[in-house]
Every structure is written in C-alpha cells, then in structure tokens.
Chimera marker file (.cmm) of the C-alpha trace (Angstrom):
<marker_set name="trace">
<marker id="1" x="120.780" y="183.039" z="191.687" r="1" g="1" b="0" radius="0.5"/>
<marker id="2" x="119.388" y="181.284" z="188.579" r="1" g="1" b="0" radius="0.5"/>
<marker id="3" x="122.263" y="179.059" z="186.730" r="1" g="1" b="0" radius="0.5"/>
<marker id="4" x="122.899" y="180.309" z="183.029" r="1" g="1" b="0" radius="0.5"/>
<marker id="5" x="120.592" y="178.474" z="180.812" r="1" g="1" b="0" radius="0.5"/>
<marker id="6" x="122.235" y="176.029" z="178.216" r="1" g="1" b="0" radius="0.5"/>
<marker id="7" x="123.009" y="176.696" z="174.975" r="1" g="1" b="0" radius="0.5"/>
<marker id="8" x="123.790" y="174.557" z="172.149" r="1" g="1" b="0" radius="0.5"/>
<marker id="9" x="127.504" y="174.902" z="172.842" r="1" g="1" b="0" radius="0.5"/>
<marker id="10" x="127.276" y="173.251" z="176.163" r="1" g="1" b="0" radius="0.5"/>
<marker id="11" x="128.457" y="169.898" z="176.528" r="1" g="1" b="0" radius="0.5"/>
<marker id="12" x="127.010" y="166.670" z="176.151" r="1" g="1" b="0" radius="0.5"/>
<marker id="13" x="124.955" y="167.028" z="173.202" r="1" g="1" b="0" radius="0.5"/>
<marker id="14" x="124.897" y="165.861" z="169.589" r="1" g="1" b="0" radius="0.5"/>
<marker id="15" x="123.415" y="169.712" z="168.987" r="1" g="1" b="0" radius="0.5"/>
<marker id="16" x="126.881" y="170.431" z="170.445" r="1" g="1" b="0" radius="0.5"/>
<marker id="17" x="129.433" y="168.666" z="168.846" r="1" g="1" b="0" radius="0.5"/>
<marker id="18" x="127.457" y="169.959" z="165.514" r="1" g="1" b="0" radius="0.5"/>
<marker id="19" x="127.582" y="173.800" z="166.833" r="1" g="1" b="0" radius="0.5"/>
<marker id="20" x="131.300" y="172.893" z="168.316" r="1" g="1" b="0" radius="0.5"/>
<marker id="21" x="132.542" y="171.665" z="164.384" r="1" g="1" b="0" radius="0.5"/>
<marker id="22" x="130.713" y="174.156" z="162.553" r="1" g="1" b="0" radius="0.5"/>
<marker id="23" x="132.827" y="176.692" z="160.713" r="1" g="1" b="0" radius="0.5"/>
<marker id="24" x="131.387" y="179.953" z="159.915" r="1" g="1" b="0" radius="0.5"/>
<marker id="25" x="131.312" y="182.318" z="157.170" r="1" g="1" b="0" radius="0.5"/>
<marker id="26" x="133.696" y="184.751" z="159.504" r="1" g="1" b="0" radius="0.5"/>
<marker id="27" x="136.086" y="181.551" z="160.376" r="1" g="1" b="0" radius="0.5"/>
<marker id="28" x="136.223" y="181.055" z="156.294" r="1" g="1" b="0" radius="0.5"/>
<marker id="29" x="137.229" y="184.627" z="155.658" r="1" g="1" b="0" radius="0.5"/>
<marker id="30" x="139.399" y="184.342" z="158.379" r="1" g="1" b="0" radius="0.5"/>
<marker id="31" x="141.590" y="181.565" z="156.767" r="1" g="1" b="0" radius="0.5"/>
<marker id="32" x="141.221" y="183.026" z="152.928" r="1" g="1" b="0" radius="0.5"/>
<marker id="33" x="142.529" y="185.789" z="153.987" r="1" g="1" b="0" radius="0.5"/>
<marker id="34" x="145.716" y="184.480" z="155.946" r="1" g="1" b="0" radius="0.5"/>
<marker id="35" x="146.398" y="182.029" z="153.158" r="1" g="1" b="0" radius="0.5"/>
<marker id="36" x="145.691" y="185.248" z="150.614" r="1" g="1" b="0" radius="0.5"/>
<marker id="37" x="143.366" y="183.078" z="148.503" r="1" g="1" b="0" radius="0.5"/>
<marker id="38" x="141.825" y="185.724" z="146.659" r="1" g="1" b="0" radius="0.5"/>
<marker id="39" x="139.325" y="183.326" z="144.399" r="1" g="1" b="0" radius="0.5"/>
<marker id="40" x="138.314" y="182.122" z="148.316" r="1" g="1" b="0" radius="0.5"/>
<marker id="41" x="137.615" y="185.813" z="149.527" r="1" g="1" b="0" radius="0.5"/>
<marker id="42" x="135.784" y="186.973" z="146.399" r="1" g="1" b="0" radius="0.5"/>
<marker id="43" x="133.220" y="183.716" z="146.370" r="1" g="1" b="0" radius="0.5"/>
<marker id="44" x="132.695" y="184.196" z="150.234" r="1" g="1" b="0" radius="0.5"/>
<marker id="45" x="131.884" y="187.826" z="149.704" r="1" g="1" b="0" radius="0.5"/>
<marker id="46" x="128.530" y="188.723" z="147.854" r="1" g="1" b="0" radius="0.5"/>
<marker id="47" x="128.185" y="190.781" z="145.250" r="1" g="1" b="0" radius="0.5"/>
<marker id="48" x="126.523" y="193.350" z="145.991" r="1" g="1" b="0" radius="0.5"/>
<marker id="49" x="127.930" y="193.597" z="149.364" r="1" g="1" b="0" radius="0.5"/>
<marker id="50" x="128.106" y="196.658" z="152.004" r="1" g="1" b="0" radius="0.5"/>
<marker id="51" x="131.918" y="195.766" z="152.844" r="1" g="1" b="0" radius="0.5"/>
<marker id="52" x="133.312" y="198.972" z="155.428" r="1" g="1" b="0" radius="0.5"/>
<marker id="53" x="136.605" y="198.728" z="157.191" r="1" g="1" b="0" radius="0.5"/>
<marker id="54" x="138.468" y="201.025" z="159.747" r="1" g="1" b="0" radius="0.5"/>
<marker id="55" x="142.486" y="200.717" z="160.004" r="1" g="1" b="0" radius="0.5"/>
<marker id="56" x="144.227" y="202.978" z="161.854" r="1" g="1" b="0" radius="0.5"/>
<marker id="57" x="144.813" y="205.633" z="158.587" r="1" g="1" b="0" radius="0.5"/>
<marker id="58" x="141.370" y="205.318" z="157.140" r="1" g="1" b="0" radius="0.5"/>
<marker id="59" x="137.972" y="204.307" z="156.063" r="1" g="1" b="0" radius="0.5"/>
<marker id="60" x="137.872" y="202.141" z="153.698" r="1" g="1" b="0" radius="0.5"/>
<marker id="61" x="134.465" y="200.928" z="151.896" r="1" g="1" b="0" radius="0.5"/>
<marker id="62" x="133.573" y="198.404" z="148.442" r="1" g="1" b="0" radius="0.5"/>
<marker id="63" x="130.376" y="197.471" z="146.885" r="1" g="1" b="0" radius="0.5"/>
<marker id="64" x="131.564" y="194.062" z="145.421" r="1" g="1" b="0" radius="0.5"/>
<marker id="65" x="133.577" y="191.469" z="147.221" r="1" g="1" b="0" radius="0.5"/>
<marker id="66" x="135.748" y="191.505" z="143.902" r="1" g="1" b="0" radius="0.5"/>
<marker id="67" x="136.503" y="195.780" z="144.765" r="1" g="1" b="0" radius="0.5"/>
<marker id="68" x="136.827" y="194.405" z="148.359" r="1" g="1" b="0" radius="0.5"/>
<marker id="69" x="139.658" y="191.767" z="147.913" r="1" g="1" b="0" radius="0.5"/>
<marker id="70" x="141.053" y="193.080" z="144.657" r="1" g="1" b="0" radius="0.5"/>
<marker id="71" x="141.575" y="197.152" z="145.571" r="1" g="1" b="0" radius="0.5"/>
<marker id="72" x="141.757" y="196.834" z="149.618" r="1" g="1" b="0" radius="0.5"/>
<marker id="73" x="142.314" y="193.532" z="151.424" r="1" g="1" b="0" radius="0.5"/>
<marker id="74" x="144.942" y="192.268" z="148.855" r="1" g="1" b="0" radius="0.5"/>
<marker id="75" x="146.062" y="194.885" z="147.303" r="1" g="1" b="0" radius="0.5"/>
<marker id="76" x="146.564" y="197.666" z="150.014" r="1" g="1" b="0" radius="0.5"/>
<marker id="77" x="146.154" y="195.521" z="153.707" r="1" g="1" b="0" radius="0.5"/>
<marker id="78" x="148.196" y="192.756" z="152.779" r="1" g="1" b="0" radius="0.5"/>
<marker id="79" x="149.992" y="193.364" z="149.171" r="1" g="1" b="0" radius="0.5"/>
<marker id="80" x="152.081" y="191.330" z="147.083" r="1" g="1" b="0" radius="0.5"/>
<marker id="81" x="154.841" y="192.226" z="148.964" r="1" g="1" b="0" radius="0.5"/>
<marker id="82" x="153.558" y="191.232" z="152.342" r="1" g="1" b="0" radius="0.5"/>
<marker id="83" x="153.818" y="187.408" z="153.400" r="1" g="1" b="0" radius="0.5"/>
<marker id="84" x="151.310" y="186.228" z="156.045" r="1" g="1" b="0" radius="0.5"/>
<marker id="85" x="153.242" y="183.502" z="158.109" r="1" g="1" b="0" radius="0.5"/>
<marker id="86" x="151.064" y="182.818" z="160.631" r="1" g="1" b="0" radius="0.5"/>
<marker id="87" x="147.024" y="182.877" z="161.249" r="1" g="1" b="0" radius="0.5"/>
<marker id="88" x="147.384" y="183.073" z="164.618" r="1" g="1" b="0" radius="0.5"/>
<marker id="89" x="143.982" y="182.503" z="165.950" r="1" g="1" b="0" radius="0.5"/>
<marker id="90" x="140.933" y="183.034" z="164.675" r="1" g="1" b="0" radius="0.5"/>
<marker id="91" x="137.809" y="183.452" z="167.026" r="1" g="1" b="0" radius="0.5"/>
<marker id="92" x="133.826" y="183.561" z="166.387" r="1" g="1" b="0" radius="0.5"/>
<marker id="93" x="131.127" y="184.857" z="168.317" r="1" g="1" b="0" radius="0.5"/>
<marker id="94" x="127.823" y="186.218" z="167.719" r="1" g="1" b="0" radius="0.5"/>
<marker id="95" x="125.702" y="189.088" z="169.182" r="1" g="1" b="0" radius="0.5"/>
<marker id="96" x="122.475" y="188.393" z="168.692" r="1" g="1" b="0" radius="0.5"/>
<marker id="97" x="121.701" y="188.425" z="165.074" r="1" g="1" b="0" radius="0.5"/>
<marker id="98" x="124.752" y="189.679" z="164.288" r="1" g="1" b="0" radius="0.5"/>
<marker id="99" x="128.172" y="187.259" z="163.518" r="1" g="1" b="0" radius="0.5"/>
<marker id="100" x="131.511" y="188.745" z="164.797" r="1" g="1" b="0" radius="0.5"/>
<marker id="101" x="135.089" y="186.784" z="164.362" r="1" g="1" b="0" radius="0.5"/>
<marker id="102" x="138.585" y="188.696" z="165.798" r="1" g="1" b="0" radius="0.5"/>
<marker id="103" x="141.585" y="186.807" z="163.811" r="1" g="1" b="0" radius="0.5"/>
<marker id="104" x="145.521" y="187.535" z="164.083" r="1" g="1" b="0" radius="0.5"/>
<marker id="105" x="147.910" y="187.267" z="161.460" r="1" g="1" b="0" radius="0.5"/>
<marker id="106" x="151.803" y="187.604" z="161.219" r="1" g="1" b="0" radius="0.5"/>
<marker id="107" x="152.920" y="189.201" z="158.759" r="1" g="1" b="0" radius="0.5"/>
<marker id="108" x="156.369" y="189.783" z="157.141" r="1" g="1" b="0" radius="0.5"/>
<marker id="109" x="157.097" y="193.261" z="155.930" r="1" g="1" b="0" radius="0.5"/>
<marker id="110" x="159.920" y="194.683" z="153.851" r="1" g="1" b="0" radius="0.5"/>
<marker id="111" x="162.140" y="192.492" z="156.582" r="1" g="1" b="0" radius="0.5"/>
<marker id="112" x="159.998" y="192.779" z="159.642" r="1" g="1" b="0" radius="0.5"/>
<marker id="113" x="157.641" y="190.359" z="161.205" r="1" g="1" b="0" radius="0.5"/>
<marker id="114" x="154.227" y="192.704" z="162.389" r="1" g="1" b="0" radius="0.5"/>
<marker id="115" x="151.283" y="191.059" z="164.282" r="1" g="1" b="0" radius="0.5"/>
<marker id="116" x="147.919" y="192.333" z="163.010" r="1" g="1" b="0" radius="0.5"/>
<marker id="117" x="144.588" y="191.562" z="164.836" r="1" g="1" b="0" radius="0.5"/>
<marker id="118" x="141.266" y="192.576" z="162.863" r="1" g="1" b="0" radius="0.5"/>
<marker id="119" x="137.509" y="192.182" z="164.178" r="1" g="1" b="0" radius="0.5"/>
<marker id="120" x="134.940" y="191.609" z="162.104" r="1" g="1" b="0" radius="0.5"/>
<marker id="121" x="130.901" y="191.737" z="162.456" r="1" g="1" b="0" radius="0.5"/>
<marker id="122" x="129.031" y="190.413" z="159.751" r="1" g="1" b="0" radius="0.5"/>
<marker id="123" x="125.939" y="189.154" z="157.971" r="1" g="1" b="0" radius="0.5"/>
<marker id="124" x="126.068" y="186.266" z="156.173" r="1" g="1" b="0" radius="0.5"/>
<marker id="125" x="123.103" y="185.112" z="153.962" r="1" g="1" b="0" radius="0.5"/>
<marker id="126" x="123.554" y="181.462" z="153.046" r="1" g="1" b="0" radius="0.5"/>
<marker id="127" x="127.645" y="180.957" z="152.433" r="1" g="1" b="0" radius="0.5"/>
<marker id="128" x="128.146" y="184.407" z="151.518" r="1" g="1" b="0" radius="0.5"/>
<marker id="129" x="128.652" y="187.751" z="153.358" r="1" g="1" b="0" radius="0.5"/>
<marker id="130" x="126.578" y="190.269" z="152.556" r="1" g="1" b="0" radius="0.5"/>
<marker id="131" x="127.236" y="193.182" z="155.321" r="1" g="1" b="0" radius="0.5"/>
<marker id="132" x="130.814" y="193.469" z="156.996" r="1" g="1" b="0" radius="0.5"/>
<marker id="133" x="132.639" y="196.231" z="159.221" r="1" g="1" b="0" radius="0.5"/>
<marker id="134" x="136.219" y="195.609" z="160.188" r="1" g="1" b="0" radius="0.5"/>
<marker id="135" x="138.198" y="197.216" z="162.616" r="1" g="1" b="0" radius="0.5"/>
<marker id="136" x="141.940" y="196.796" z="162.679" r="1" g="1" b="0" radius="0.5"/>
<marker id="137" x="144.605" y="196.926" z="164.645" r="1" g="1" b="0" radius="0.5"/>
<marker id="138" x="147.507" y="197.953" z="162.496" r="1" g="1" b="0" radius="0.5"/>
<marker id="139" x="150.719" y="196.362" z="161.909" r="1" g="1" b="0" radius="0.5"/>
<marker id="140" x="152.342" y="195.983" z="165.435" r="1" g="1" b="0" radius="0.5"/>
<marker id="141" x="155.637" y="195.494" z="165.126" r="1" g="1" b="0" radius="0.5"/>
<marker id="142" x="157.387" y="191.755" z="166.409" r="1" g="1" b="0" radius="0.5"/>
<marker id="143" x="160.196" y="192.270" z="169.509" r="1" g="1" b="0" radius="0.5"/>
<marker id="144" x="163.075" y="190.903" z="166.678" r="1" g="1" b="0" radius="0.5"/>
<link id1="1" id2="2" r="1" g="1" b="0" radius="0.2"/>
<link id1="2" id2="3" r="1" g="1" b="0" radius="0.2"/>
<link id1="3" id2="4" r="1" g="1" b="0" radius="0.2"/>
<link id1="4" id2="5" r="1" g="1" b="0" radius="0.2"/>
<link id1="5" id2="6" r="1" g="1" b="0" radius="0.2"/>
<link id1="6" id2="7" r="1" g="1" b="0" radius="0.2"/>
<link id1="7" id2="8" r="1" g="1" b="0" radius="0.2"/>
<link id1="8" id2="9" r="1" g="1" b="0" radius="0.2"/>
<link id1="9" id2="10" r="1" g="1" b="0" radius="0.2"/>
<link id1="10" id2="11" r="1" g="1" b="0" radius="0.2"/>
<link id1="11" id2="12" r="1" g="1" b="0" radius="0.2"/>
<link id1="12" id2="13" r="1" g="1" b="0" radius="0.2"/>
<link id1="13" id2="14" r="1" g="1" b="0" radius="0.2"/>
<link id1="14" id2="15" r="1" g="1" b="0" radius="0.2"/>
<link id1="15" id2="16" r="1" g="1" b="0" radius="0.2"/>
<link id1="16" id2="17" r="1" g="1" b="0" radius="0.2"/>
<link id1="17" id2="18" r="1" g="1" b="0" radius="0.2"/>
<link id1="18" id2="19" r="1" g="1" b="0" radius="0.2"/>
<link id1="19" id2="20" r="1" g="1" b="0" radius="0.2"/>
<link id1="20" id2="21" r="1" g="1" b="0" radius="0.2"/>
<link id1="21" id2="22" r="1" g="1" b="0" radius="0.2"/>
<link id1="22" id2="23" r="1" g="1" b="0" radius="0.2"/>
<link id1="23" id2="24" r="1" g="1" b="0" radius="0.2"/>
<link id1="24" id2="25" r="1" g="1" b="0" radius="0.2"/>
<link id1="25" id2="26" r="1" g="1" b="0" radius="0.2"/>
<link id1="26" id2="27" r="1" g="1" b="0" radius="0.2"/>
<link id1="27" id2="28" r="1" g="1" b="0" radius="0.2"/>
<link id1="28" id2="29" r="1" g="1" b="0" radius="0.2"/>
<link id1="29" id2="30" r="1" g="1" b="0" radius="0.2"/>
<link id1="30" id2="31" r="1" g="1" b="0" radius="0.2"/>
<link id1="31" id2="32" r="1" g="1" b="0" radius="0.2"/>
<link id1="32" id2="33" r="1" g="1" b="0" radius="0.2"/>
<link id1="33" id2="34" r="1" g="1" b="0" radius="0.2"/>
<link id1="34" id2="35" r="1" g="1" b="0" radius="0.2"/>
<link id1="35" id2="36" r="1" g="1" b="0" radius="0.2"/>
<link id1="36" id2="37" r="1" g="1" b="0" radius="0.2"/>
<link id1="37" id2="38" r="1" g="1" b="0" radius="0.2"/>
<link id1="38" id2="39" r="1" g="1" b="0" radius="0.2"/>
<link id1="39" id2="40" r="1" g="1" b="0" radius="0.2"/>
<link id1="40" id2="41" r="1" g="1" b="0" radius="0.2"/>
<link id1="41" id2="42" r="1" g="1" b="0" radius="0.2"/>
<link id1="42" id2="43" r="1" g="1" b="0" radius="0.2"/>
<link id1="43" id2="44" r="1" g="1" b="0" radius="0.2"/>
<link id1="44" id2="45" r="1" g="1" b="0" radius="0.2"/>
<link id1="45" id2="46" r="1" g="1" b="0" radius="0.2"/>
<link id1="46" id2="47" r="1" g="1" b="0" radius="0.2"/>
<link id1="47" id2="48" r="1" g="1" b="0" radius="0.2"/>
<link id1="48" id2="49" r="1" g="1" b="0" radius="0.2"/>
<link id1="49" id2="50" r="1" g="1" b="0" radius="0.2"/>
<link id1="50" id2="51" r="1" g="1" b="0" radius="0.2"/>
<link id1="51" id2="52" r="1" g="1" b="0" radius="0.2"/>
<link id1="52" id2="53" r="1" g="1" b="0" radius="0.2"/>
<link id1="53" id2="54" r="1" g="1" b="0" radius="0.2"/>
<link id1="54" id2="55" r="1" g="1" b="0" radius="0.2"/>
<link id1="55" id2="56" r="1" g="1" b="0" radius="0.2"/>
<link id1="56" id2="57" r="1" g="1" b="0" radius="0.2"/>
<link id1="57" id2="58" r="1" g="1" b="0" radius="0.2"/>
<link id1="58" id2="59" r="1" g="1" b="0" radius="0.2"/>
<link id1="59" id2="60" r="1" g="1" b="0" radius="0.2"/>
<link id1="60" id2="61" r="1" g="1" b="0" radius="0.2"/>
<link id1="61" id2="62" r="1" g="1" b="0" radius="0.2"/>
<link id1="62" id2="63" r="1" g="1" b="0" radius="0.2"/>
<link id1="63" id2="64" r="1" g="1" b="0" radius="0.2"/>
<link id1="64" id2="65" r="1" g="1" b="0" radius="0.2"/>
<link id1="65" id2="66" r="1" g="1" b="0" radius="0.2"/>
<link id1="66" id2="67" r="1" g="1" b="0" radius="0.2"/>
<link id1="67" id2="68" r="1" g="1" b="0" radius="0.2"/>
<link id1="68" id2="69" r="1" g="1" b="0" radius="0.2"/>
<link id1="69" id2="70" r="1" g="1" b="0" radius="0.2"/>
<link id1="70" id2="71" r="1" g="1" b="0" radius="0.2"/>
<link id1="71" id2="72" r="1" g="1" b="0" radius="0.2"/>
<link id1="72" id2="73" r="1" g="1" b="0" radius="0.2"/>
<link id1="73" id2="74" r="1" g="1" b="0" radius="0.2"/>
<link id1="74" id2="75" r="1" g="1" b="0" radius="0.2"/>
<link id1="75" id2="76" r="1" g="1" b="0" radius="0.2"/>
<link id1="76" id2="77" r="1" g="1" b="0" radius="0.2"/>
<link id1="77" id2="78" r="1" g="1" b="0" radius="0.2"/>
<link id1="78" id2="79" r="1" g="1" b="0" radius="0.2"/>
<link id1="79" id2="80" r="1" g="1" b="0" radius="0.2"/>
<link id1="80" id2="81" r="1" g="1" b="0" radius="0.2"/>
<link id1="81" id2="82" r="1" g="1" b="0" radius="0.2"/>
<link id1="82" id2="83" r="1" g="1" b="0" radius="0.2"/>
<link id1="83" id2="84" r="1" g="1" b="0" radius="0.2"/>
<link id1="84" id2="85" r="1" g="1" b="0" radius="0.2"/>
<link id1="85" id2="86" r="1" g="1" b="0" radius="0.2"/>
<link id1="86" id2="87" r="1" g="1" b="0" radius="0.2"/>
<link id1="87" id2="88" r="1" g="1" b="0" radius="0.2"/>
<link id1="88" id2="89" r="1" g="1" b="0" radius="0.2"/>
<link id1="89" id2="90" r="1" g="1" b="0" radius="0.2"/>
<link id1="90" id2="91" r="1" g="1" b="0" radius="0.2"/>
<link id1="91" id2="92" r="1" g="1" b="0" radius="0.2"/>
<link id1="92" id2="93" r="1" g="1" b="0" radius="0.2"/>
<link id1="93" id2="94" r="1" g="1" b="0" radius="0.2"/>
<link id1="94" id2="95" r="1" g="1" b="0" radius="0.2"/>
<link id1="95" id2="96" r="1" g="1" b="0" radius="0.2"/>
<link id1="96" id2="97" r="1" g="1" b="0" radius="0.2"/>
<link id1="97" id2="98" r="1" g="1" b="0" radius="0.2"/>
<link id1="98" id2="99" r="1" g="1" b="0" radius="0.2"/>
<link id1="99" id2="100" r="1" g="1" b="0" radius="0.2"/>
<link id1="100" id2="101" r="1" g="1" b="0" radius="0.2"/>
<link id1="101" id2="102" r="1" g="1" b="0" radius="0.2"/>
<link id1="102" id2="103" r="1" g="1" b="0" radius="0.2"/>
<link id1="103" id2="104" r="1" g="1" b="0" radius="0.2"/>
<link id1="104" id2="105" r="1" g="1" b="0" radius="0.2"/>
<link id1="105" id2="106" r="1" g="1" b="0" radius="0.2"/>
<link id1="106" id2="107" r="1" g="1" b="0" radius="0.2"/>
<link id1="107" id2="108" r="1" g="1" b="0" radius="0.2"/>
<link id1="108" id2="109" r="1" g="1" b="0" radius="0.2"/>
<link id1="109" id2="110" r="1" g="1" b="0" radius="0.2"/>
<link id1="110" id2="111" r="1" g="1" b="0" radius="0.2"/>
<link id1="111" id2="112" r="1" g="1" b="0" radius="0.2"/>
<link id1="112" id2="113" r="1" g="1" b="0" radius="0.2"/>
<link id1="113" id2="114" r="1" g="1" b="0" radius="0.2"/>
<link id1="114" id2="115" r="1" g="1" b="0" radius="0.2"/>
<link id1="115" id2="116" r="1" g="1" b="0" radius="0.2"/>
<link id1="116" id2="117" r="1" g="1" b="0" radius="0.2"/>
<link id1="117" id2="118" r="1" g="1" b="0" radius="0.2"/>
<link id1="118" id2="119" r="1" g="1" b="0" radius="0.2"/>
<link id1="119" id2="120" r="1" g="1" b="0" radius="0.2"/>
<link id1="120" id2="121" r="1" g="1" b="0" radius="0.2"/>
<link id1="121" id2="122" r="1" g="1" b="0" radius="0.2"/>
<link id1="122" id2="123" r="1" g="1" b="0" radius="0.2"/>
<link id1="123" id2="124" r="1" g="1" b="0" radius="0.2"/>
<link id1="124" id2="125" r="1" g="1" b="0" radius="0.2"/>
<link id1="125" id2="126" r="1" g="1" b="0" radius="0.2"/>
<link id1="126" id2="127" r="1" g="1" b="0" radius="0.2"/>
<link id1="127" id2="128" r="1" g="1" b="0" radius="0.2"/>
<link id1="128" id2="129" r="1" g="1" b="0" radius="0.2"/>
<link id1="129" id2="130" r="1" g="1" b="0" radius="0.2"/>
<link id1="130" id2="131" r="1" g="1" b="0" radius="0.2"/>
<link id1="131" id2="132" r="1" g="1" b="0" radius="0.2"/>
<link id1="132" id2="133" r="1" g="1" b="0" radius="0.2"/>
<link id1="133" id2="134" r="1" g="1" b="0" radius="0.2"/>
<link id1="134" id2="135" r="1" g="1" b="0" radius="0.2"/>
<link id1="135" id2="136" r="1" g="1" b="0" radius="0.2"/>
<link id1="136" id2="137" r="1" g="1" b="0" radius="0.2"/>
<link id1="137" id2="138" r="1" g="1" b="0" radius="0.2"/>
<link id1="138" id2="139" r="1" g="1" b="0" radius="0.2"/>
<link id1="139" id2="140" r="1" g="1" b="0" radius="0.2"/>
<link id1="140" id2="141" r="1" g="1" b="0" radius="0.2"/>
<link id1="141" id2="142" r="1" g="1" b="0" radius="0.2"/>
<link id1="142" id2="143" r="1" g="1" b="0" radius="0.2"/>
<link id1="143" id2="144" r="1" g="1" b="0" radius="0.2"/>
</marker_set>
C-alpha cells in the first residue's frame, strides 16, 4: 500500500508552520461571530454575497453581508438578549475548492446555558466571503 502523500500541513516544513498559523476567512467568521462583532461580520462578508443557512425551523437566505448579520445572525440566531460565553472550538477544513469550518458556541438564554454547533462551507475571494451555506445545530440545552 502506497503511504499518503504529504501535504503542506505535514510536519517539518516552513510551508507548514505557514499553513499550520494561517487563519482563514471561516476561522475569522468563526470568532466575529462568538464575540458578536457585527462591524467584523459585515467587512468579512461581501456585498453582494449568496449567504443561505439551515437551522432546525428554517431557511434562511441574504444578499448582503449587512442583511446577513443585521436581520439573521445577530438579530434572530444570536439576539441582543443572547450572551455567547464560550467559542468553544472552531475547526477548518477544505474539500477541494471548497472551505468548510464547524464552530461551537455557548450561549446563555433567558437563564439557560445552550451549546450550539454550526458548519459552514464557503467561498472566500480575497478576505471576504462571497458564497456561504450553514447548517446548524440548534440550541442544545446545558445538563444545569
């Protein structure tokens, strides 16, 4: 059996210690988002942008990253009422041409702690998003 070729991730490399420090556009969104910088979310996000998103009582979709952050992420996901605690982790990947990054946020609720996990894939041109589908988990509810 052939041994997996090595990618620039691998070990022992300066082209890995660049790839292993790197952060992406996803990782970026990622932290805006748990730190519910909405200036941050709205310059990561292009405008236009073909922003979709899936939580577990509907479809959501925006054609700014202003409509994106302003009427959905921060203003119906996480609202002013809702504290994120916690970014919990925050993990990217790619397949193929396309960037993915699965994050997990705590998040207190009208006196509840809730863990939500989202996944994102993504296109990025430059800093800024341009294409984005998320799929979320929902607010699970914390063992209290």
């Amino acid at each position: 059996m052939n041994p997996r070729p090595r990618s620039a991730t691998d070990g022992g490399t300066a082209l890995a210690a660049v790839a292993a420090t790197a952060v992406t556009a996803g990782e970026r969104f990622a932290r805006a988002l748990a730190a519910k910088d909405s200036g941050a979310l709205c310059a990561l996000l292009a405008d236009p942008v073909d922003f979709q998103a899936l939580t577990p009582g509907r479809h959501w979709q925006a054609g700014t990253g202003r409509q994106a952050v302003e009427e959905i992420i921060l203003a119906r996901w996480f609202g002013p009422g809702d504290e994120i605690n916690e970014l919990c982790s925050v993990t990217p990947g790619r397949v193929l041409d396309r960037e993915h990054v699965a994050y997990r946020v705590r998040v207190r609720r009208e006196g509840r702690d809730y863990l939500v996990e989202q996944q994102a894939y993504y296109r990025a041109e430059g800093s800024r998003i341009t294409w984005m589908r998320v799929l979320c988990s929902g607010y699970q509810p914390l063992p209290e």
